[in-house]
N, C-alpha and C positions, 0 to 999 in steps of 0.2 A: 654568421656574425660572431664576432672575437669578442667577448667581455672580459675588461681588465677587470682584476679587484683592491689591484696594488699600484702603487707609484714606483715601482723600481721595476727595473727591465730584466725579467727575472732570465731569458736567453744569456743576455750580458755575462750575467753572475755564473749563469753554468760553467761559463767557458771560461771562466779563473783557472790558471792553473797554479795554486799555491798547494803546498802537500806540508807533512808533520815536517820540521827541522827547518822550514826556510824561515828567514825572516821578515816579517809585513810592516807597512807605515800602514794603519788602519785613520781614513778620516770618519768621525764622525761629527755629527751636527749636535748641535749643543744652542740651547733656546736660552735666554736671559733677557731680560726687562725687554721682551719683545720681538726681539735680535736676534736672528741667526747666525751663530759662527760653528767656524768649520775648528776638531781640537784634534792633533794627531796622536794615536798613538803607538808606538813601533817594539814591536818583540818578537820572541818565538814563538812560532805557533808549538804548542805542546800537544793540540787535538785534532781531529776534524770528526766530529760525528753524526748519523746519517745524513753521510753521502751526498746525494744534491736534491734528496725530499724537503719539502716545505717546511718540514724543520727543522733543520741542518743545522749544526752550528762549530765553532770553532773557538778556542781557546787559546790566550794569547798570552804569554808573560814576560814582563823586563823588570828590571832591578831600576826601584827610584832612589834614592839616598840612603843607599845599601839595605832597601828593603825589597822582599819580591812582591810586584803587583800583577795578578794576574784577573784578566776578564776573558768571561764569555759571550760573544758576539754572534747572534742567530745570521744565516749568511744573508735571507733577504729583509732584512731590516730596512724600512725606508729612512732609518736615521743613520746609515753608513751610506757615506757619499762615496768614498772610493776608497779602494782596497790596491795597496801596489806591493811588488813584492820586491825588499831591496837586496835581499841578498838570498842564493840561495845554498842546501847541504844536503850530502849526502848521509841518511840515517839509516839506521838497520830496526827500527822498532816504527809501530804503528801510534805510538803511545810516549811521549818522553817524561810520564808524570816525575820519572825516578831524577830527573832533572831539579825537584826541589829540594831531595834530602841531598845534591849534592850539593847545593848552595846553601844549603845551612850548615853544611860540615865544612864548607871552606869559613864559613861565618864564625863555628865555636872552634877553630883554631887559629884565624885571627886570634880571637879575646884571649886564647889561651896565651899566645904572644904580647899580649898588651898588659896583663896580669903578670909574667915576668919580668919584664921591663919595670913598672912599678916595685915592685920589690926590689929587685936592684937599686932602682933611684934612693930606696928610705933607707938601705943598710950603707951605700955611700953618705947619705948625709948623717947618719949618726956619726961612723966613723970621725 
């Protein structure tokens, strides 16, 4: 006799094959006044750590209004509906943490661009 303890089909889950560098539409379930809805979220996976133990988990991040959002999603959650993988890449690291200091340097050289431009604009209008 087989005893679940979980509501997710945790076979299912093993057999993901998503790895560091692809990109995922991650659904999860989200409860409000009652109501189940289903809210996507889609990024890079930056992690995946142990493995496919019961505690597995995976780390996700995208840029929302030029901010980075990143979350960590355990893989068997029963509040992730489904997991797809929309694009994938080849990467040479197990780890791509180093993927946030590089979006924050494309970030302070924007400003650093946006900071020149202003200066210019005020020594024309003196002129």
């Amino acid at each position: 006799m087989k005893k679940i303890y979980s509501s997710v089909n945790i076979e299912e889950r093993q057999k993901l094959d998503f790895r560091t560098g692809d990109t995922v539409r991650v659904q999860q379930k989200i409860q409000e006044k009652g109501k189940t809805r289903l809210q996507a979220f889609e990024g890079l996976v930056l992690a995946r750590k142990h493995g496919l133990e019961p505690g597995a988990t995976f780390t996700v991040r995208r840029m929302a209004s030029g901010v980075g959002v990143e979350r960590i999603y355990p893989l068997y959650s029963p509040n992730i509906d489904k997991i797809e993988v929309v694009k994938r890449s080849a990467v040479r690291r197990a780890k791509l943490y180093h993927i946030r200091d590089k979006a924050a340097k494309d970030i302070r050289r924007q400003m650093r661009n946006v900071r020149m431009a202003k200066e210019v604009e005020a020594t024309e209008v003196v002129e």
